[in-house]
BALOBA-1460 file (C-alpha; in Angstrom, 3 decimals):
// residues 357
<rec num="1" residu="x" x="18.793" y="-4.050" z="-25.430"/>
<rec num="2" residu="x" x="20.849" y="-4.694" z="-22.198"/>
<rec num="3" residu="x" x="19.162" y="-7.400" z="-19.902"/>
<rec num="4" residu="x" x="21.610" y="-7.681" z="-17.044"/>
<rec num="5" residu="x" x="21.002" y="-4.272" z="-14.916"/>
<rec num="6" residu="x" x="17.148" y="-4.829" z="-15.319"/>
<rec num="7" residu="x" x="17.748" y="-8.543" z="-14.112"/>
<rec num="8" residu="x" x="19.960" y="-7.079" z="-11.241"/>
<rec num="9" residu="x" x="16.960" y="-4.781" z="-10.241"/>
<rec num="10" residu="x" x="14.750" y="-7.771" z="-9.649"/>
<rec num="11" residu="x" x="17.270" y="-8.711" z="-7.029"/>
<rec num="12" residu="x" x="18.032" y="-5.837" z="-4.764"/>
<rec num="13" residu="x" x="14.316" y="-4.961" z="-3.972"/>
<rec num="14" residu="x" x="14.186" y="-4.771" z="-0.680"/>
<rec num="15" residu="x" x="10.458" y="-4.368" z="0.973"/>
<rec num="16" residu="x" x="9.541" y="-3.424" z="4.845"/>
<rec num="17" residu="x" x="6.183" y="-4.241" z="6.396"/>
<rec num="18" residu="x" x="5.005" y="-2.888" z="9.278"/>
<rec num="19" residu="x" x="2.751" y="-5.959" z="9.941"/>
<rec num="20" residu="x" x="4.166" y="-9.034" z="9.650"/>
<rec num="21" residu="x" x="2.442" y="-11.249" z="12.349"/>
<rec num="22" residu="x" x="2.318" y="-15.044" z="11.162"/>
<rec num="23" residu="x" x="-1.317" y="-15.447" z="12.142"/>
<rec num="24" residu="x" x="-2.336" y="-12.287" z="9.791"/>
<rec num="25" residu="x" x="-4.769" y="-13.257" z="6.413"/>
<rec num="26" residu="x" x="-3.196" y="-9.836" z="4.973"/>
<rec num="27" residu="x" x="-0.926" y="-7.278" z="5.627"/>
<rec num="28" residu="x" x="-2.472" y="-4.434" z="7.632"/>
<rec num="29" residu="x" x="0.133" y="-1.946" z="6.002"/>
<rec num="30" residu="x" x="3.673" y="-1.601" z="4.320"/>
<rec num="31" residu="x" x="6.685" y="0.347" z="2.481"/>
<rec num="32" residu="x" x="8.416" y="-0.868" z="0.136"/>
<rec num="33" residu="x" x="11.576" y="0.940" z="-1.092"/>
<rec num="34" residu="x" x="13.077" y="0.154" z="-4.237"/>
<rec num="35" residu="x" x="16.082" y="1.340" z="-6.687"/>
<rec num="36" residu="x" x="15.630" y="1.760" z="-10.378"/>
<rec num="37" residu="x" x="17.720" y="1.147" z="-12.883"/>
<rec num="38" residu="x" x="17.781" y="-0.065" z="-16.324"/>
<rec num="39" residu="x" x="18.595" y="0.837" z="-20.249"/>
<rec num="40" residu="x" x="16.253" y="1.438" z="-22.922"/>
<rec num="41" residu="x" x="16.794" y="2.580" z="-26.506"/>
<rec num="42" residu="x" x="14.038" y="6.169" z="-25.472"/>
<rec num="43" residu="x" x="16.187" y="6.648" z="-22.253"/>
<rec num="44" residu="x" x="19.636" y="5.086" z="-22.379"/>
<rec num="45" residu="x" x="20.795" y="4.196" z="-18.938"/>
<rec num="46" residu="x" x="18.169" y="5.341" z="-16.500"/>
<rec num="47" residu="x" x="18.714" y="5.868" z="-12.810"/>
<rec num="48" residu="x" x="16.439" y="6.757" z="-9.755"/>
<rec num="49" residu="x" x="14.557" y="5.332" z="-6.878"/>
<rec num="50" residu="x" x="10.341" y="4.377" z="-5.843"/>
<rec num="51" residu="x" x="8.560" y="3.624" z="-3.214"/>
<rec num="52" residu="x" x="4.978" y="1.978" z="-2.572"/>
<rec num="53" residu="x" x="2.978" y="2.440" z="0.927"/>
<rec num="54" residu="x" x="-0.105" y="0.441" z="1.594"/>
<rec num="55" residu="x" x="-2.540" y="0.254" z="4.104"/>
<rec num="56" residu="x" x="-5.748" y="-1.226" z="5.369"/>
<rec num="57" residu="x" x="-8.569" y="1.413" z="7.340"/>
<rec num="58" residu="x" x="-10.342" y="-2.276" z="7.696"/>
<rec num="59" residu="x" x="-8.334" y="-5.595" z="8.105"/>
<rec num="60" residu="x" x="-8.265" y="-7.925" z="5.661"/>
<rec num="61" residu="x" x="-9.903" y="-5.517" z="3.240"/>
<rec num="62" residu="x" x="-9.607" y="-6.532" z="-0.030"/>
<rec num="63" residu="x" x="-8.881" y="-2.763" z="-1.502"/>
<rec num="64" residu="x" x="-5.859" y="-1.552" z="0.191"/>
<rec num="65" residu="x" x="-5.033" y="2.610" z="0.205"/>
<rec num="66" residu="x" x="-1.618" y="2.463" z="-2.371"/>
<rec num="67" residu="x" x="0.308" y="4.953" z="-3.087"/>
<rec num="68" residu="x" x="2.980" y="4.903" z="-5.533"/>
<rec num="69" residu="x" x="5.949" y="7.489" z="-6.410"/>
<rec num="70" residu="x" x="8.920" y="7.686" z="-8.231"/>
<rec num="71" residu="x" x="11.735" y="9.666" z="-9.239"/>
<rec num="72" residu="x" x="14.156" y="8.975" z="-12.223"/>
<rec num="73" residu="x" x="16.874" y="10.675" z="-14.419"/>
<rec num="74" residu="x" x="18.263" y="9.109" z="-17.594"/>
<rec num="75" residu="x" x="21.492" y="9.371" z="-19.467"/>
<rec num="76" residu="x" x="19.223" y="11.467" z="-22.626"/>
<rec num="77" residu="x" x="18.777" y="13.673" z="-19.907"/>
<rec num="78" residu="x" x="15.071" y="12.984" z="-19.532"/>
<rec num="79" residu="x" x="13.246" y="13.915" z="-15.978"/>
<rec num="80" residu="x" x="10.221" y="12.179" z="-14.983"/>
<rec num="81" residu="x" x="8.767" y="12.411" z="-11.069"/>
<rec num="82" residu="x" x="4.878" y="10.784" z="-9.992"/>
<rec num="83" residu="x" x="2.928" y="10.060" z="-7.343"/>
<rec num="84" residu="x" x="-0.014" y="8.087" z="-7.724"/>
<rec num="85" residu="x" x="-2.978" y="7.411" z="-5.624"/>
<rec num="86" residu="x" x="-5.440" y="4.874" z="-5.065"/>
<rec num="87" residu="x" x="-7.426" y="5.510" z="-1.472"/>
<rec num="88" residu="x" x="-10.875" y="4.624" z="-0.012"/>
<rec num="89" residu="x" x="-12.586" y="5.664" z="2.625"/>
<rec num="90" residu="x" x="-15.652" y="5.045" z="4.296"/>
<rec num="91" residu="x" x="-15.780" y="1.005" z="4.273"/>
<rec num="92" residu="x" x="-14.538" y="1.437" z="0.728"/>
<rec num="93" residu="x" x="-17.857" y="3.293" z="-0.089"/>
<rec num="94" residu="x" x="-15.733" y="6.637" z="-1.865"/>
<rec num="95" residu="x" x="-12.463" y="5.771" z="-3.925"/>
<rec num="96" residu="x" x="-10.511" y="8.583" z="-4.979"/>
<rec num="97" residu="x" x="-7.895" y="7.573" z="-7.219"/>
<rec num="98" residu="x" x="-5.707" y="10.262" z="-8.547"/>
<rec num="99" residu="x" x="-2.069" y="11.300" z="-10.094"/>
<rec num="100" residu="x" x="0.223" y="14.072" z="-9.855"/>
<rec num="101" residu="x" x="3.279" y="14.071" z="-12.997"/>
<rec num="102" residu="x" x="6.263" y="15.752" z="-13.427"/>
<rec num="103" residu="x" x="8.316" y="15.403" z="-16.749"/>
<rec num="104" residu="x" x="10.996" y="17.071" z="-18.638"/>
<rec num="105" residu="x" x="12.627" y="14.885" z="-20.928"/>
<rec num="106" residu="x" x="13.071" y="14.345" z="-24.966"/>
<rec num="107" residu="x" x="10.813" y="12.070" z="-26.999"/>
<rec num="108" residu="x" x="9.848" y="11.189" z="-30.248"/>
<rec num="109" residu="x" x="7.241" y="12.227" z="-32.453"/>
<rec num="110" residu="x" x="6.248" y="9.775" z="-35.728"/>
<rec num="111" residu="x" x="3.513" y="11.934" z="-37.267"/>
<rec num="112" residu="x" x="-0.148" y="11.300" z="-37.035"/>
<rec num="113" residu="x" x="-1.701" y="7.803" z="-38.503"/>
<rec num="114" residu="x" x="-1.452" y="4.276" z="-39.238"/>
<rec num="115" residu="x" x="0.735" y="4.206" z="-41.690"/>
<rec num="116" residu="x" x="3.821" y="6.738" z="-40.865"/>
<rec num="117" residu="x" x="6.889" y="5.963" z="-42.069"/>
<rec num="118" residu="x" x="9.723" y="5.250" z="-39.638"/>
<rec num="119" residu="x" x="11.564" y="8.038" z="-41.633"/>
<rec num="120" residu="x" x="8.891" y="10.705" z="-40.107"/>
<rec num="121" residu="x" x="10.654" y="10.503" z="-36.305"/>
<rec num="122" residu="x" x="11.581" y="13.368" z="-35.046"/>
<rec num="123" residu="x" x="12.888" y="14.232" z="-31.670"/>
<rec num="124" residu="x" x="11.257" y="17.127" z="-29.339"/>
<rec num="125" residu="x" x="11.739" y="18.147" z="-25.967"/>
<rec num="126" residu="x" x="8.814" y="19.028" z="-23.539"/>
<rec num="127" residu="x" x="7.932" y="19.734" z="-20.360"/>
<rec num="128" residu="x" x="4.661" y="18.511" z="-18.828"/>
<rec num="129" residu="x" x="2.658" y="18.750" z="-15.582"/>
<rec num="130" residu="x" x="-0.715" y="16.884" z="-15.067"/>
<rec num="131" residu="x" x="-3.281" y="17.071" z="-12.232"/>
<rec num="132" residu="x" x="-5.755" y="13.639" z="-12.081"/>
<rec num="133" residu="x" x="-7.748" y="13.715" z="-9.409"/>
<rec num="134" residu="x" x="-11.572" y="11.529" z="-9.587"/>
<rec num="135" residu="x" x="-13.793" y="10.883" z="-7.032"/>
<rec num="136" residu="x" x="-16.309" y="7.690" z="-7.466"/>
<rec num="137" residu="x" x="-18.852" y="6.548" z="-5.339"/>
<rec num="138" residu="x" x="-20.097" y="3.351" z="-4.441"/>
<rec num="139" residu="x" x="-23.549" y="2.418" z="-6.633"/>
<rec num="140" residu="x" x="-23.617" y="-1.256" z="-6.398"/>
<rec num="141" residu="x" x="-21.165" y="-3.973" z="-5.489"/>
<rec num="142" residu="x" x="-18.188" y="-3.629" z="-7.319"/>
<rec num="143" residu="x" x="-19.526" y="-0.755" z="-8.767"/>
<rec num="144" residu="x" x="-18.097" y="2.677" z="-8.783"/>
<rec num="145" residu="x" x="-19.509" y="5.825" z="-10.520"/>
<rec num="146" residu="x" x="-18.149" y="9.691" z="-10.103"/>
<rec num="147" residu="x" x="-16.525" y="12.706" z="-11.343"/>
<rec num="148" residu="x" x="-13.508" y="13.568" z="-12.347"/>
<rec num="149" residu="x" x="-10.898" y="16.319" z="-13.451"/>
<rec num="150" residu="x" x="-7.929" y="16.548" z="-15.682"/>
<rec num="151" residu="x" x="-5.303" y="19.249" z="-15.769"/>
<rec num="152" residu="x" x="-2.585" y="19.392" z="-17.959"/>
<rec num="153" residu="x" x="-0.163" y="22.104" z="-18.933"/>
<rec num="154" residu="x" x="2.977" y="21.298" z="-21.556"/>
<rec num="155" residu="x" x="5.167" y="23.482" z="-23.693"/>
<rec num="156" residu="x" x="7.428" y="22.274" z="-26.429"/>
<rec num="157" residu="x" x="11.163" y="23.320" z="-25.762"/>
<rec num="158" residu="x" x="12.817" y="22.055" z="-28.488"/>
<rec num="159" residu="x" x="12.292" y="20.652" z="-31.930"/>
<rec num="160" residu="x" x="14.090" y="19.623" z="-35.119"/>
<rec num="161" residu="x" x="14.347" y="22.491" z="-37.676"/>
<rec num="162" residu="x" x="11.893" y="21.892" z="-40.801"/>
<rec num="163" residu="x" x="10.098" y="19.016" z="-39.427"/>
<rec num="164" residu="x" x="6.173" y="18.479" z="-38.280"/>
<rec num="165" residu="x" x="6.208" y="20.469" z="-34.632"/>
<rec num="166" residu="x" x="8.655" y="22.711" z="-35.448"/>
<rec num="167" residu="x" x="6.036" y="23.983" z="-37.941"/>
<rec num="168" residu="x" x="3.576" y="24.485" z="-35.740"/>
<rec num="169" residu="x" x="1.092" y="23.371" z="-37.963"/>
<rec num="170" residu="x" x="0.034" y="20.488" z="-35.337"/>
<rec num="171" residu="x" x="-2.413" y="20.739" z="-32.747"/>
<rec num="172" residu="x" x="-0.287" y="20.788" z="-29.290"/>
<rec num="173" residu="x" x="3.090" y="21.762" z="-30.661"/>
<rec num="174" residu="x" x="3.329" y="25.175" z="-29.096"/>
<rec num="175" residu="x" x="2.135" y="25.742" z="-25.227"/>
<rec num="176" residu="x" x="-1.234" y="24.090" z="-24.466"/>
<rec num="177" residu="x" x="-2.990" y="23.828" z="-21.355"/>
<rec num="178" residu="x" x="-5.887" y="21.146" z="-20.823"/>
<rec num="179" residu="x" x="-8.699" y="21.726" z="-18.345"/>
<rec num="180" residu="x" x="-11.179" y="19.046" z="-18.409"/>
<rec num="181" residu="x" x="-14.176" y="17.561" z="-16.562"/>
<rec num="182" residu="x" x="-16.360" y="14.411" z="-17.344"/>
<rec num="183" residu="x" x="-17.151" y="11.314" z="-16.060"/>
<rec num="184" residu="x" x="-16.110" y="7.878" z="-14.717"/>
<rec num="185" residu="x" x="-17.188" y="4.336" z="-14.895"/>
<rec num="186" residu="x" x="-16.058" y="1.107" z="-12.895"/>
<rec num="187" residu="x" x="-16.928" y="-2.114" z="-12.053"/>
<rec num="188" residu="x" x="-14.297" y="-4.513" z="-10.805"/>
<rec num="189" residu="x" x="-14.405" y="-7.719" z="-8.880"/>
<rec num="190" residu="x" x="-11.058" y="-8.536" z="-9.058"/>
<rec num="191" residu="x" x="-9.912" y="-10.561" z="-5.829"/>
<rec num="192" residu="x" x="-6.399" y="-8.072" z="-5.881"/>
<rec num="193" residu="x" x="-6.118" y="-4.954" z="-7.638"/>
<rec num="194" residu="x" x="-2.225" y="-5.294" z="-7.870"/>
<rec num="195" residu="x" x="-2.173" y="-8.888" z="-9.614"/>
<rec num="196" residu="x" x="-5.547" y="-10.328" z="-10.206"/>
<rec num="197" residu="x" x="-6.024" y="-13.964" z="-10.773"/>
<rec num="198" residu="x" x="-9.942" y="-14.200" z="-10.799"/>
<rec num="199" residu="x" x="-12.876" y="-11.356" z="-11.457"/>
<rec num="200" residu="x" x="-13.882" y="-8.878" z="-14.348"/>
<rec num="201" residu="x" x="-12.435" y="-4.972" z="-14.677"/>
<rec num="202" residu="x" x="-14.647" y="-2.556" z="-16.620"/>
<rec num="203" residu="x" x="-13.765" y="0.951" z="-16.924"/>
<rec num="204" residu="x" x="-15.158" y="3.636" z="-19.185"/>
<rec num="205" residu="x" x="-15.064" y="7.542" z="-18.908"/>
<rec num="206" residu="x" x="-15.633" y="10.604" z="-20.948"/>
<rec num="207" residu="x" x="-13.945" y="13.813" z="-20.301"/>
<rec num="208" residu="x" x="-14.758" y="17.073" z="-22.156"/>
<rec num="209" residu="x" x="-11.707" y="19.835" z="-22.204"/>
<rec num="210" residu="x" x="-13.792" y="23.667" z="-23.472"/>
<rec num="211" residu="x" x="-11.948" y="27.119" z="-24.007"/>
<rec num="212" residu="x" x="-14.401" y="28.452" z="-21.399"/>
<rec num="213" residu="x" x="-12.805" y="25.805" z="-18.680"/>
<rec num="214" residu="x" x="-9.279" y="27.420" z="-20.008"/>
<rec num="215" residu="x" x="-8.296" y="24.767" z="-22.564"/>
<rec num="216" residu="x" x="-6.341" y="26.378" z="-25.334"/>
<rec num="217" residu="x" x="-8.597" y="24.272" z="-27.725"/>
<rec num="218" residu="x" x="-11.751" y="22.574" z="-27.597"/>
<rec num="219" residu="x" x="-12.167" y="18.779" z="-27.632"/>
<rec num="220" residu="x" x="-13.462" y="15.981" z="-25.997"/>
<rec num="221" residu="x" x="-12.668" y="12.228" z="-25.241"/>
<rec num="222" residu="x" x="-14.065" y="8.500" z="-24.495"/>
<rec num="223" residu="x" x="-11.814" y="5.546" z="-22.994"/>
<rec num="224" residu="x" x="-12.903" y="2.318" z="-22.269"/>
<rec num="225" residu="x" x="-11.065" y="-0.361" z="-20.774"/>
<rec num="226" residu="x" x="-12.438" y="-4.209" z="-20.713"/>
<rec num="227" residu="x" x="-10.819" y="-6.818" z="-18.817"/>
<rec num="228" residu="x" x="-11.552" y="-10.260" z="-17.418"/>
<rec num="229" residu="x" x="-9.121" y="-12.720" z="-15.774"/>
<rec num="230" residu="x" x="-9.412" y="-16.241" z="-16.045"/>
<rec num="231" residu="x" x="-7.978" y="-18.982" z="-13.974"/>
<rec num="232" residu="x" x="-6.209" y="-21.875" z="-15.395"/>
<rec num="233" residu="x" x="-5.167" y="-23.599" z="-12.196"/>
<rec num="234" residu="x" x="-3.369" y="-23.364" z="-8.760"/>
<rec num="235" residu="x" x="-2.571" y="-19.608" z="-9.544"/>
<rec num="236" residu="x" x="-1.975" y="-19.273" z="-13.051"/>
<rec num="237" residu="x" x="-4.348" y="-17.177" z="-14.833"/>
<rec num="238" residu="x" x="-4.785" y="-15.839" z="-18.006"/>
<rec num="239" residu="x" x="-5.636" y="-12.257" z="-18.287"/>
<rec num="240" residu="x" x="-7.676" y="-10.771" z="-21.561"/>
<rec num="241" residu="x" x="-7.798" y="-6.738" z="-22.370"/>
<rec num="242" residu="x" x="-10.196" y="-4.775" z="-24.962"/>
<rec num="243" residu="x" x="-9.757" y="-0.781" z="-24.897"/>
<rec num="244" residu="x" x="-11.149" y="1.709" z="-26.852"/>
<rec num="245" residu="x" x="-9.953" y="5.110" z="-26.832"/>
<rec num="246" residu="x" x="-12.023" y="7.922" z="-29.179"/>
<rec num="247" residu="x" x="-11.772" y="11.628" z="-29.764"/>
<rec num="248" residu="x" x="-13.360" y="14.480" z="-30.818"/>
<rec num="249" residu="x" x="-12.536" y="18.748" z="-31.882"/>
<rec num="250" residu="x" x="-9.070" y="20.066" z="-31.996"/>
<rec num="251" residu="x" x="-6.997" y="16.984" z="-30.271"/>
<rec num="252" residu="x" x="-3.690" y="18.170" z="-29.355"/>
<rec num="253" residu="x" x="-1.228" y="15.445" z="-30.667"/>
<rec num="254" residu="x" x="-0.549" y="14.222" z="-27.079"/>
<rec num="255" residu="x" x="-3.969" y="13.305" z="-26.398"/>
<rec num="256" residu="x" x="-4.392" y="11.444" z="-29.479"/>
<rec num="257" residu="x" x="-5.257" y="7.817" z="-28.499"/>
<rec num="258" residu="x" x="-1.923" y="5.806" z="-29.410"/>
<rec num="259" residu="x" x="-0.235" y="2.367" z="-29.152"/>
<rec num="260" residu="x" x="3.351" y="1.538" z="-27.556"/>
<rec num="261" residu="x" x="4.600" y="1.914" z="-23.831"/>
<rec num="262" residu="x" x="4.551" y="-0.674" z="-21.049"/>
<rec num="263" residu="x" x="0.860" y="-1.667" z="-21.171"/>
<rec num="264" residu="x" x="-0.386" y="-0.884" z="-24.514"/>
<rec num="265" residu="x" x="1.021" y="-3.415" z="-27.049"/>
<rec num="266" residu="x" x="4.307" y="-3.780" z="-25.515"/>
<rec num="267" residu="x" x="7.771" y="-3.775" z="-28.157"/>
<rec num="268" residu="x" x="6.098" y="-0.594" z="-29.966"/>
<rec num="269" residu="x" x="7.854" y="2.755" z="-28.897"/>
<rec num="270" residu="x" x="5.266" y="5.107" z="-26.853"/>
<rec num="271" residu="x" x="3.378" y="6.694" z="-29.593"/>
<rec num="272" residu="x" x="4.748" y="5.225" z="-32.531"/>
<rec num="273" residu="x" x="1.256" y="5.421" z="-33.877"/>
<rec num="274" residu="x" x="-1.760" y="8.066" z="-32.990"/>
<rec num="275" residu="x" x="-4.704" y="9.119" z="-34.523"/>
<rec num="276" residu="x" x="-7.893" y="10.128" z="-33.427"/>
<rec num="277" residu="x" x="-9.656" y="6.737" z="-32.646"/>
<rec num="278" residu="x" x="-7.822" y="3.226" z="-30.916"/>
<rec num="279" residu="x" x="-8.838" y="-0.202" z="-30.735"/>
<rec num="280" residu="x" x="-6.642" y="-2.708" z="-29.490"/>
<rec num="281" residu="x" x="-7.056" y="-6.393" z="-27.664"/>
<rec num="282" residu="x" x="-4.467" y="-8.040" z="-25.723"/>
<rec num="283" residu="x" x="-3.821" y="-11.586" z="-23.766"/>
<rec num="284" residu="x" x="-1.107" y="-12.428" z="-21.089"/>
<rec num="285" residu="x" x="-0.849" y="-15.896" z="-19.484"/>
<rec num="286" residu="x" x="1.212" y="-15.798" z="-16.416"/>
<rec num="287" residu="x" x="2.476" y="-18.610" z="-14.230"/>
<rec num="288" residu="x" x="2.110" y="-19.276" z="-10.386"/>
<rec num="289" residu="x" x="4.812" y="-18.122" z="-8.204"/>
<rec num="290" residu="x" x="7.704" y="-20.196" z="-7.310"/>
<rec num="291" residu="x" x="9.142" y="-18.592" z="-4.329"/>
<rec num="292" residu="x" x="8.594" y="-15.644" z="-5.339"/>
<rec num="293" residu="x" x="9.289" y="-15.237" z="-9.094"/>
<rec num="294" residu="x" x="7.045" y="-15.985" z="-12.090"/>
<rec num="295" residu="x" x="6.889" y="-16.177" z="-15.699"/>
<rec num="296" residu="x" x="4.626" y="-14.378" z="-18.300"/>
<rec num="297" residu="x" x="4.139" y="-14.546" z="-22.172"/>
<rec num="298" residu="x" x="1.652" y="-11.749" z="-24.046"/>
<rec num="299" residu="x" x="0.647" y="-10.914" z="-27.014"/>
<rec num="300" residu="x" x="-1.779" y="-8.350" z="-28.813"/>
<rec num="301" residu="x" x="-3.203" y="-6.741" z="-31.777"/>
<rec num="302" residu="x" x="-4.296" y="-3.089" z="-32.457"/>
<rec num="303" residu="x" x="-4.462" y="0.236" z="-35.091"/>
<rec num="304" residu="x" x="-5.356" y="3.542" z="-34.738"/>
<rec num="305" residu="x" x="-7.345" y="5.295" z="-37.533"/>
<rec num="306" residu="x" x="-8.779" y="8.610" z="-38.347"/>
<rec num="307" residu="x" x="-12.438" y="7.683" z="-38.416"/>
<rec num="308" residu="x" x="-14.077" y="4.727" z="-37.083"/>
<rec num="309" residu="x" x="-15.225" y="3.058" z="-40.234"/>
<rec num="310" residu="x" x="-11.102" y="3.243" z="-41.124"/>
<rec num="311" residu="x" x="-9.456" y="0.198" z="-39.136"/>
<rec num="312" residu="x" x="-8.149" y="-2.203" z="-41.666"/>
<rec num="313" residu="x" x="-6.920" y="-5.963" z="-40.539"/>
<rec num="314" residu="x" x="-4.125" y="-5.315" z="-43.467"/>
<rec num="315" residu="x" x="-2.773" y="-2.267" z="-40.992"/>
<rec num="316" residu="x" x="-3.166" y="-4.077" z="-37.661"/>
<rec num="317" residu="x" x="-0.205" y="-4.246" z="-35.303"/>
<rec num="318" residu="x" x="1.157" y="-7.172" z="-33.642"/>
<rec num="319" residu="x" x="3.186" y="-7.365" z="-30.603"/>
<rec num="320" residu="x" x="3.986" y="-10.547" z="-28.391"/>
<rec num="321" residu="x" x="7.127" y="-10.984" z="-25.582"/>
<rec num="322" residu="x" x="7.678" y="-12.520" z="-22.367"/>
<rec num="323" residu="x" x="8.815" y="-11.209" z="-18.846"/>
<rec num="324" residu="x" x="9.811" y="-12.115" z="-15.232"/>
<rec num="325" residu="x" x="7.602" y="-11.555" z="-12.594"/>
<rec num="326" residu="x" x="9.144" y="-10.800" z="-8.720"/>
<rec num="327" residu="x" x="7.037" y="-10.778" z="-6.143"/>
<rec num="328" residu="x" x="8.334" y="-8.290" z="-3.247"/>
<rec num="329" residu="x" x="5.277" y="-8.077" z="-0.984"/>
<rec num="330" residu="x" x="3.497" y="-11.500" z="-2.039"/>
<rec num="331" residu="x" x="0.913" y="-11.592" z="0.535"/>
<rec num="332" residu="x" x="-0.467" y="-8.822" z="-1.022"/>
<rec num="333" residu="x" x="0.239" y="-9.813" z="-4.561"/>
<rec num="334" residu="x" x="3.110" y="-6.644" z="-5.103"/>
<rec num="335" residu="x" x="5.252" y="-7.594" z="-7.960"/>
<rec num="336" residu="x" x="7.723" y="-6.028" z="-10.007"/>
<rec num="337" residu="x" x="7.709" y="-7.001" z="-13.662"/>
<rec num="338" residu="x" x="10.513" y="-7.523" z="-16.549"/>
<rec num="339" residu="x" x="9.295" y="-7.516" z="-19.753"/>
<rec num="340" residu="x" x="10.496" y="-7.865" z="-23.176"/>
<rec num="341" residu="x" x="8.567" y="-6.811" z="-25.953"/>
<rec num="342" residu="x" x="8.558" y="-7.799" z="-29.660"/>
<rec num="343" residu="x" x="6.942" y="-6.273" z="-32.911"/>
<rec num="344" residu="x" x="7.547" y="-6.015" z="-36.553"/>
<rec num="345" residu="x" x="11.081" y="-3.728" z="-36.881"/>
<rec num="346" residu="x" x="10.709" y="-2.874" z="-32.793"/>
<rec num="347" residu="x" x="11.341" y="-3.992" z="-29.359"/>
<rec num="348" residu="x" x="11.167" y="-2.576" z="-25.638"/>
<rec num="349" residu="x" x="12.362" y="-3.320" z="-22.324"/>
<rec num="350" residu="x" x="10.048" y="-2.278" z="-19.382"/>
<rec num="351" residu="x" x="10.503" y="-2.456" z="-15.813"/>
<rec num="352" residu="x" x="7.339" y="-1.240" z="-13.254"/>
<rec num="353" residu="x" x="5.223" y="-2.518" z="-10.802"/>
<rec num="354" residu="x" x="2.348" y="-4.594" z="-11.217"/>
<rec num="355" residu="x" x="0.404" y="-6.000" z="-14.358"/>
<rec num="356" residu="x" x="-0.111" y="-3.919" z="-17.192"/>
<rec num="357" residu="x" x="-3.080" y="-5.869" z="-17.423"/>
């Protein structure tokens, strides 16, 4: 791992607000524009640029409109491009959060299961666009319940000669589209959606993908995501994570629930491990800001397993690590994290914005 270019990110972040009036609570709206770079043993030196823009229909409305986007090219020749939305309307009656993904890059494939052997990777190349959008209405305080739709079309352009995809013997490996509908769940008093120190986060939803909608197979899906935040003082919190992730019919590999990335168990590769059912619980204790940088230490615990009577505690994963926080807009709680993650015969680097939990 190389620290100093992520370290060097932290530092030329450069945010502009369009209201910065010293007798404002909060921050009517802003754009933040920000470089990217870093290295990473999936990407090798990675290059590109992101921007946030915020605003308030309300002032001092405690759910700002965000929307996030980002462009980035890496030295394995990997493409990635997103823009993500989070946006109320109404008094913050409707929220319509949504996402709109680009990719063409190579990644790694370990097999399906909790035990694969490290000597199962194999590299593939695809290239993947997915279509979010939900729309959730306002039952109760802090409660949101709606609709959503998933769209997702990928094809496989390259795999390694006599291995797993190459086969096509696994759900996925040749051109799939998804077309799904279901249904959404939230309730979430946090007091900041970006970096919560205080409040409860509970999100569950259940999306079903049929040929008839123009899915190349049938399947369906259940998430659910359980967090609560805990204060420890001035602003120092502690911030606790359950999810659940379940599945059902022909899963195409890349919707098998799986462990790795930048919020799931950090210091596992994306995807190291999938199968059809998830459970993993995490814990991060970060510091208050000094200035405008802050500390953080995590750890968590997790498997995947083919049916739900299968997770073993002898097979459970452990990650832990540590990051830097930076806040760039902290009236408004904006930060960009640094973390480095640790687990048994694995690491990661990650650099995004905001909490991955």
């Amino acid at each position: 791992m190389r620290f100093f270019p992520l370290l060097l990110l932290a530092l030329v972040v450069r945010p502009l607000t369009a209201d910065d009036g010293a007798d404002s609570v909060r921050t009517a709206n802003g754009l933040a524009g920000y470089p990217i770079l870093y290295y990473s043993p999936e990407t090798r030196w990675a290059a590109g640029a992101g921007a946030l823009y915020f605003f308030r229909a309300e002032e001092n409305s405690s759910r700002p409109t965000n929307i996030t986007s980002g462009i980035i090219y890496t030295q394995n020749r990997q493409f990635l491009f997103e823009v993500t939305s989070n946006a109320f309307f109404r008094g913050g009656s409707l929220w319509h959060p949504g996402s709109f993904y680009f990719q063409k890059l190579p990644s790694r494939f370990f097999g399906i299961g909790s035990a694969t052997p490290d000597s199962a990777e194999e590299e593939y190349t695809a290239q993947i666009v997915r279509i979010n959008p939900s729309l959730l209405w306002k039952a109760a305080e802090g409660l949101f319940i709606g609709a959503q739709v998933h769209y997702e079309a990928w094809t496989v352009k390259e795999t390694e000669p006599g291995r797993a995809l190459a086969g096509g013997g696994v759900p996925g490996s040749s051109a799939t589209t998804v077309m799904g509908v279901g249904g959404a769940v939230n309730y979430d008093t946090r007091d900041n959606i970006f970096a919560p120190l205080s409040g409860s986060f509970y999100q569950a939803n259940a999306i079903t993908s049929p040929e008839w909608l123009g899915s190349t197979a049938a399947f369906s899906r259940f998430r659910a995501d359980l967090r609560e935040y805990f204060a420890l003082g001035g602003e120092n919190v502690l911030s606790t994570q359950l999810m659940l992730q379940s599945t059902a019919g022909t899963v195409p590999f890349r919707f098998l629930p799986q462990l790795g990335g930048q919020n799931v168990l950090r210091g596992l590769y994306e995807g190291r491990y999938r199968d059809r059912h998830m459970a993993a619980v995490q814990a991060e204790v970060r510091t208050a800001f000094w200035r405008r940088f802050g500390l953080a230490l995590f750890t968590g615990i997790g498997d995947v397993a083919p049916e739900l009577s299968g997770f073993s505690w002898k097979s459970m994963k452990v990650t832990y690590g540590a990051g830097f926080r930076f806040a760039f807009i902290p009236e408004e709680h904006i930060i960009l994290r640094i973390d480095f993650g640790f687990a048994k015969n694995s690491d990661g680097v990650y650099v995004t914005l905001n909490e991955a939990i």
